[in-house]
N, C-alpha and C positions, 0 to 999 in steps of 0.2 A: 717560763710560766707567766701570764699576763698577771698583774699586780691589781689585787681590791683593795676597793674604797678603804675598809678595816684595818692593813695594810699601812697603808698609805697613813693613818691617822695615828698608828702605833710609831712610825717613822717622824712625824711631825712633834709627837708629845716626847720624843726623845731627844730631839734639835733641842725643842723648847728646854728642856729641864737641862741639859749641858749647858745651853746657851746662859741660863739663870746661874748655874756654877760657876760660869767663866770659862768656860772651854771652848767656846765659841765667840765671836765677837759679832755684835749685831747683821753688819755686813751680811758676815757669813754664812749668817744664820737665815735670812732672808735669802739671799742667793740658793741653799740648798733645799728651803720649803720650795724655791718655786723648781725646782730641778726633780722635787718628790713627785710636784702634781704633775710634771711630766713625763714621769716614769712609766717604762711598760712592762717591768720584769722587774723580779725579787731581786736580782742580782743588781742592777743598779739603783736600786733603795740600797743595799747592800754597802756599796761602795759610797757613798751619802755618810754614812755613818760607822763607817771600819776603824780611823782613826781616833774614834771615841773610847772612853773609857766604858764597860760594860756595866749594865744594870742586873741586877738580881741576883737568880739564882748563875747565871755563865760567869758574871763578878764573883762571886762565892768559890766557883767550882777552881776558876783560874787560881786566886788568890791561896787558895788550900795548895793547889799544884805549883805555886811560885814558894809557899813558905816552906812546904814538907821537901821540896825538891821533887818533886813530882813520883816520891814512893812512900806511898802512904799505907796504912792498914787498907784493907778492905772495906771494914763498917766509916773509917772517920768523914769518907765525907760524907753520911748520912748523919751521923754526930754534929754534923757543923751546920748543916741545911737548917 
């Protein structure tokens, strides 16, 4: 699937904020913004940013499935959201 502009700036604003954390090193960082504006598929935005630690709610959801061992009630991970 071809990759929009919207896309593409949600992929950028995630470089960016890792990059601000330290997960990135400037270098790198630059290297993969221009690797974004080359992109023509989700899938390689994708792999641009795999190695990252997850924002939000897939951080949330992972993190609940690392600590409970991945058997949790039913309701908790709406409890935890």
């Amino acid at each position: 699937m071809r990759v929009s502009d919207q896309a593409r700036e949600r992929t950028v604003a995630l470089l960016r904020r890792r990059c601000a954390e330290g997960y990135l090193s400037l270098d790198t960082y630059e290297r993969r913004v221009e690797q974004v504006l080359c992109a023509r598929s989700s899938e390689q935005l994708a792999g641009l940013t795999s190695d990252l630690p997850a924002v939000g709610l897939v951080a949330r959801l992972r993190q609940w499935r690392v600590g409970s061992g991945g058997a949790g009630r039913a309701g908790s991970v709406r409890d935890r959201l």
